[in-house]
C-alpha positions, 0 to 999 in steps of 0.5 A: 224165760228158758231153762238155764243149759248147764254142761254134765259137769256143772250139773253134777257139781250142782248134784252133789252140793244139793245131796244134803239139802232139805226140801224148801217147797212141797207141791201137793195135790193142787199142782203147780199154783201161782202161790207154789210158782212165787214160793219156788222164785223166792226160795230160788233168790235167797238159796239159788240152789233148792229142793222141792218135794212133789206129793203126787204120784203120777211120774209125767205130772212130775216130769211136766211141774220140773220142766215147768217150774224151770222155763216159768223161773228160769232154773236149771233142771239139776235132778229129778229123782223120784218125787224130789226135784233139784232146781239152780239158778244163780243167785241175783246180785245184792244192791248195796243202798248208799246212805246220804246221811252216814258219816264217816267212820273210825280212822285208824293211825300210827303214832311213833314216839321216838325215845328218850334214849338214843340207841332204842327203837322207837315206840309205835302204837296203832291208834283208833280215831272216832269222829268226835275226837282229834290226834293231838301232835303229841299222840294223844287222842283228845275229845272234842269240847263243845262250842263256847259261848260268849260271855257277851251274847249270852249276857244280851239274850 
């Protein structure tokens, strides 16, 4: 997967935003490893913007881990100054799982109850539904009962 090309713009809007950012990945003298390379992807799902810190002290290493780390990801190279690197990639749309099961919620309704007197506005009231519960035409909220059982049936089990 190829590095993500930003324009000079969007780099330094990018530079910015990251200046107060920590460092979330620490590369030490192993190098870029497979476990450093999956910590980087998950940091870079659930930020999208990140810093990694890199122990070295070797300039081109570093240069070769960013240059790395964004084709293997599929990051932008934002910055790399010193032995901080700045990576972005955008973050990846959340799946919102639907649930068979689930009910509906609360309703909510207006009850306006006109008044007794003639010449007076009438009185509007919001009023919240649960789903045990049902609007009675007079505006009042009144629970369900249970079922009633027969007198009959029960008598004959």
């Amino acid at each position: 997967m190829p590095a993500i090309q930003l324009s000079v713009a969007e780099r330094k809007a990018h530079r910015a935003e990251a200046h107060h950012l920590d460092p979330v990945v620490m590369i030490g003298s192993d190098g870029l490893t497979p476990a450093v390379r999956k910590e980087t992807d998950a940091a870079l799902n659930a930020h999208g913007l990140i810093k990694v810190r890199v122990l070295g002290d070797d300039r081109e290493q570093r240069e070769a881990i960013f240059q790395d780390l964004c084709d293997a990801l599929g990051a932008a190279p934002i910055q790399h100054i010193g032995k901080l690197l700045v990576l972005w990639r955008p973050l990846p749309k959340k799946v919102k799982a639907e649930d068979e099961d689930r009910k509906p919620g609360p309703r909510e309704f207006k009850v306006v109850k006109n008044s007794s007197r003639g010449g007076q506005r009438p009185e509007v009231r919001r009023v919240r539904v649960l789903g045990n519960q049902r609007l009675t035409p007079g505006g009042m909220v009144k629970k369900s009962k249970p079922k009633q059982k027969s007198v009959k049936k029960t008598r004959a089990d």
